[in-house]
C-alpha positions as CSV (number, residue, x, y, z in Angstrom):
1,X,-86.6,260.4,4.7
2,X,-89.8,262.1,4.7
3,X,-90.4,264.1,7.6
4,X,-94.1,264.1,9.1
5,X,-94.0,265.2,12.7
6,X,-92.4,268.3,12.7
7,X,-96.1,270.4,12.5
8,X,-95.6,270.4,15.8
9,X,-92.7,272.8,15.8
10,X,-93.0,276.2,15.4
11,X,-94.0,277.9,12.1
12,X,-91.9,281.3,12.2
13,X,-88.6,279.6,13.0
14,X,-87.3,276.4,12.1
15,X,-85.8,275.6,15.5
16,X,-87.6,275.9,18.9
17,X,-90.7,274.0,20.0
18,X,-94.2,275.8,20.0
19,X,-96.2,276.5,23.0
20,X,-98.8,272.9,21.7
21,X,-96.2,271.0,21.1
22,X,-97.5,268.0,23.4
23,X,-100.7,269.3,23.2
24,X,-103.0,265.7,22.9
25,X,-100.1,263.2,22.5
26,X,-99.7,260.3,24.5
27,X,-96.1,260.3,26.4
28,X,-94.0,257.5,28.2
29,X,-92.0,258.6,30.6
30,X,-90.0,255.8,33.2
31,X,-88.4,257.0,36.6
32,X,-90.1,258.8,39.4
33,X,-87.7,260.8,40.7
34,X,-87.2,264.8,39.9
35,X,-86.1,264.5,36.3
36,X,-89.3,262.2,35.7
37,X,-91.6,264.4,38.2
38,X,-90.8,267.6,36.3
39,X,-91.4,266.3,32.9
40,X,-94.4,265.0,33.5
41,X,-95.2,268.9,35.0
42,X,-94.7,270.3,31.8
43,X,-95.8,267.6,29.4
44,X,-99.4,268.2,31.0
45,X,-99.1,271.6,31.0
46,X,-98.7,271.9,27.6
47,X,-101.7,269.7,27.0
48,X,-100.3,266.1,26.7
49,X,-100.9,262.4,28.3
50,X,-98.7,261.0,31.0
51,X,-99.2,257.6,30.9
52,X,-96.3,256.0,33.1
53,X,-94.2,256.2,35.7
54,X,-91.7,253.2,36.9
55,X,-89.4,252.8,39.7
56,X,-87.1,249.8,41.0
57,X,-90.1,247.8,41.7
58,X,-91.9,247.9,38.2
59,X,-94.4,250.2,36.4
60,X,-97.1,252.3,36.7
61,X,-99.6,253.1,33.6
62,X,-102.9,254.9,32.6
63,X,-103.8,253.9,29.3
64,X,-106.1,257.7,29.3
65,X,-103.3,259.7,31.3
66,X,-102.4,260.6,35.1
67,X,-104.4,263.1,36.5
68,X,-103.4,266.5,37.9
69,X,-104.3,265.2,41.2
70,X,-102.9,261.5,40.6
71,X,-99.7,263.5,39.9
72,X,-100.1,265.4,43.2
73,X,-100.2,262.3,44.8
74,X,-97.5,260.6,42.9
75,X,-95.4,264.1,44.3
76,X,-96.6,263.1,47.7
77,X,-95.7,259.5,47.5
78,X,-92.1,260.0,46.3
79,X,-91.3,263.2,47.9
80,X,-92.7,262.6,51.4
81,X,-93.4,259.2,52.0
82,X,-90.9,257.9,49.7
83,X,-92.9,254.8,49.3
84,X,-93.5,252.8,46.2
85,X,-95.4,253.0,42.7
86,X,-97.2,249.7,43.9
87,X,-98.6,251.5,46.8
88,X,-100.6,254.3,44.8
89,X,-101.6,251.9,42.3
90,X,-104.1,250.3,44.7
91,X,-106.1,253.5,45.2
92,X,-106.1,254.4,41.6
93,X,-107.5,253.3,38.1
94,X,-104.0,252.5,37.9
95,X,-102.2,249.2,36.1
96,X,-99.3,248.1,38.4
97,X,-96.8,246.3,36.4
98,X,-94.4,244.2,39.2
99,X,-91.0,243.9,37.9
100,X,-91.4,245.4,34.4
101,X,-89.5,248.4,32.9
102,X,-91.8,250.8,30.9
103,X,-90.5,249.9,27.6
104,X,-91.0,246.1,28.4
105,X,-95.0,246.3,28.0
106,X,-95.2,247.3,24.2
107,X,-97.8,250.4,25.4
108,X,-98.4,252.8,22.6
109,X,-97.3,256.4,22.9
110,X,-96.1,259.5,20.6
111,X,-93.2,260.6,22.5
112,X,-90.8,258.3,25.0
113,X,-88.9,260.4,27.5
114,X,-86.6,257.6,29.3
115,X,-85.8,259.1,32.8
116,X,-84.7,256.8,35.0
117,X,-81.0,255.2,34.7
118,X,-78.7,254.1,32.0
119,X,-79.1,251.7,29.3
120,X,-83.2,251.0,30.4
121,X,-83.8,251.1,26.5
122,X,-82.6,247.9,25.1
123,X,-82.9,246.8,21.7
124,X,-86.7,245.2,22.8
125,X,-87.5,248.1,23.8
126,X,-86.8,250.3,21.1
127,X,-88.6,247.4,18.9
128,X,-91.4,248.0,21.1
129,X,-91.8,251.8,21.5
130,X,-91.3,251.6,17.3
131,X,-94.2,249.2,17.2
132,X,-96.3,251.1,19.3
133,X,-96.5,254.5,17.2
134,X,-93.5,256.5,19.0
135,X,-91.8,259.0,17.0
136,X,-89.9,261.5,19.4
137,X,-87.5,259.7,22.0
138,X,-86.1,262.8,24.4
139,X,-84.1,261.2,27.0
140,X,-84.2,262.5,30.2
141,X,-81.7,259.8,32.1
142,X,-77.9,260.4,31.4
143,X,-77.5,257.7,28.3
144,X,-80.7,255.7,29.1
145,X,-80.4,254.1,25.9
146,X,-78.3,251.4,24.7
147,X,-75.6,252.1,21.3
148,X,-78.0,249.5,19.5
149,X,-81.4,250.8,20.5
150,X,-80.1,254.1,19.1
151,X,-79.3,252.6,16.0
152,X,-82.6,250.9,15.7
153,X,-84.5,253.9,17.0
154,X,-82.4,256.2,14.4
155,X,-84.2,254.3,11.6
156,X,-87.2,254.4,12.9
157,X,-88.3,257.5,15.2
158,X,-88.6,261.2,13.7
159,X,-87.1,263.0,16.6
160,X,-84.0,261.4,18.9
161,X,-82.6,264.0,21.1
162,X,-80.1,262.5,23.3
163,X,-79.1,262.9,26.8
164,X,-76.5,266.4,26.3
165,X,-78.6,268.1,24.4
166,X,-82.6,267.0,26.4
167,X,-81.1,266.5,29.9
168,X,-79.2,269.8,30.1
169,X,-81.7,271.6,32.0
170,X,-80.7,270.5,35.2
171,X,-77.4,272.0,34.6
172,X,-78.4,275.2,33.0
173,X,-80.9,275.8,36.0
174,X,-77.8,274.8,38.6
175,X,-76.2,277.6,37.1
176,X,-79.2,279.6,37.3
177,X,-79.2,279.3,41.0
178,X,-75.5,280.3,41.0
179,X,-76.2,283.4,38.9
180,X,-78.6,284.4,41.4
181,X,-76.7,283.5,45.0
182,X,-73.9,285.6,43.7
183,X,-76.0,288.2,42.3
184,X,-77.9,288.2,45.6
185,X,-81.2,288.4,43.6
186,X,-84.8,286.1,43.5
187,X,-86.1,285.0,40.7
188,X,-89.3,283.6,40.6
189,X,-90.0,280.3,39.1
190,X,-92.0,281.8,36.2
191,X,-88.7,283.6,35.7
192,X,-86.5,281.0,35.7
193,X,-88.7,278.5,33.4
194,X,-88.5,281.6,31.1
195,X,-84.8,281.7,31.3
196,X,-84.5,277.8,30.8
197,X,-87.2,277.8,28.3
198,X,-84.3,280.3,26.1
199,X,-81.1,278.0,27.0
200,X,-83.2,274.9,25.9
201,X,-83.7,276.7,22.5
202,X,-80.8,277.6,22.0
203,X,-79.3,274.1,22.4
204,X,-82.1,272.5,20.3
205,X,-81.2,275.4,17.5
206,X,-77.3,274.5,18.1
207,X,-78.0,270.9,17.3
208,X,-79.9,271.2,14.1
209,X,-77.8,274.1,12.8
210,X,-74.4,271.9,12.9
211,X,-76.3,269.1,11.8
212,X,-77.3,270.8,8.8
213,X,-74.1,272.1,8.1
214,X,-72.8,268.6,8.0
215,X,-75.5,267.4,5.6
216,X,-77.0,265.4,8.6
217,X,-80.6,267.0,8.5
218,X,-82.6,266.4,12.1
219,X,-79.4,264.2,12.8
220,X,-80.0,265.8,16.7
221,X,-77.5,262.8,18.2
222,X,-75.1,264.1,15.5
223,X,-75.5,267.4,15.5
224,X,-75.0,267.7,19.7
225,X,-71.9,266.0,19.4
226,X,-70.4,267.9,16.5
227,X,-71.4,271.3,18.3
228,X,-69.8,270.0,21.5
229,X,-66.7,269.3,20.1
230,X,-66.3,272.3,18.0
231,X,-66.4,274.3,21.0
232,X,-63.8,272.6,22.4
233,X,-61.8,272.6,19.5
234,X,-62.3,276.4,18.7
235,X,-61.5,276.8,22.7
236,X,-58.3,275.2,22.4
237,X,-57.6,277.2,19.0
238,X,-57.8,280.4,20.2
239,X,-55.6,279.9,23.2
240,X,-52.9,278.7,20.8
241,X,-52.8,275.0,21.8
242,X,-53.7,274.0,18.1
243,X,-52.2,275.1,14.8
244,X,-54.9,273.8,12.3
């Protein structure tokens, strides 16, 4: 298959995405809670479209993108009040969707970042998001996407990154936090994106090394499950527990 996408990672190395990445590309995400909050943070700081948000109630869309201050109050909402999507959508140029998941509606997008709970992507909505022009799917949730859709979406999308390799983050930067209680030092957060910013690289570079080493090029679902168990398996090698 003939890659088209990947202009939009970076030129000197063939791993690692560029500082543009997102820059004027429309972007799904479903949830509302931290995972969901965050990436919608630094999908618009690096100069791309949020165009939903969901919770248990239904879905939330802007067919021209959230605003910074819509987001701010999307923050406040869920944060504070902890009220509902349905609420804000009556003070906004918003589209309240009662009931619906994100991937129900058909919207169009570039990039679908599921993060909200498991198995929300079901074969429809992998038909959908493939129907609407998406070519990256990063998910965000802890397996928000069903064996099938994958399959589907495998055929179809340029990019799948699945849940270990995307959703690590919020591990790395618990360990992060550790590093620092027991170092007794402060970080700041421009610090510790930085940090995370180097651990996220150096999973994505992980992932499409081993997949090209197995003849599985941009396989990413492939590639972060034959790295993880090669490191398991080289683990248990070097303490002796395996002979081959």
């Amino acid at each position: 298959k003939k890659y088209t996408h990947y202009r939009y990672l970076a030129e000197d190395r063939r791993v690692g995405i560029s500082e543009n990445c997102f820059n004027g590309l429309k972007v799904l995400i479903s949830g509302s809670g931290n995972v969901a909050q965050f990436a919608a943070e630094k999908v618009m700081e690096l100069g791309g479209h949020v165009c939903s948000f969901s919770d248990s109630t239904g879905t939330i869309s802007s067919e021209e993108g959230f605003s910074p201050d819509q987001l701010k109050e999307l923050f406040h909402l869920k944060n504070v009040q902890r009220g509902r999507l349905s609420e804000m959508a009556v003070t906004n140029d918003l589209i309240y969707h009662a009931g619906k998941s994100v991937w129900d509606l058909g919207l169009n997008c570039d990039v679908a970042l599921p993060c909200a709970t498991q198995n929300e992507i079901k074969l429809d909505g992998a038909k959908n998001l493939a129907a609407g022009g998406c070519w990256c799917v990063a998910e965000g949730a802890n397996m928000p996407t069903t064996n099938e859709a994958v399959d589907f979406l495998k055929t179809k999308v340029d990019i799948y990154i699945p849940a270990k390799a995307a959703n690590a983050g919020g591990v790395a930067t618990s360990a992060l936090e550790m590093a620092q209680n027991s170092a007794r030092l402060f970080w700041t957060s421009e610090e510790v994106d930085e940090k995370l910013k180097g651990i996220m690289n150096n999973i994505f570079a992980t992932a499409y090394k081993t997949a090209q080493e197995f003849d599985r090029p941009w396989d990413l679902q492939f590639g972060a499950n034959a790295a993880g168990f090669l490191k398991v398996y080289k683990a248990y090698k070097a303490m002796g527990y395996l002979k081959f």
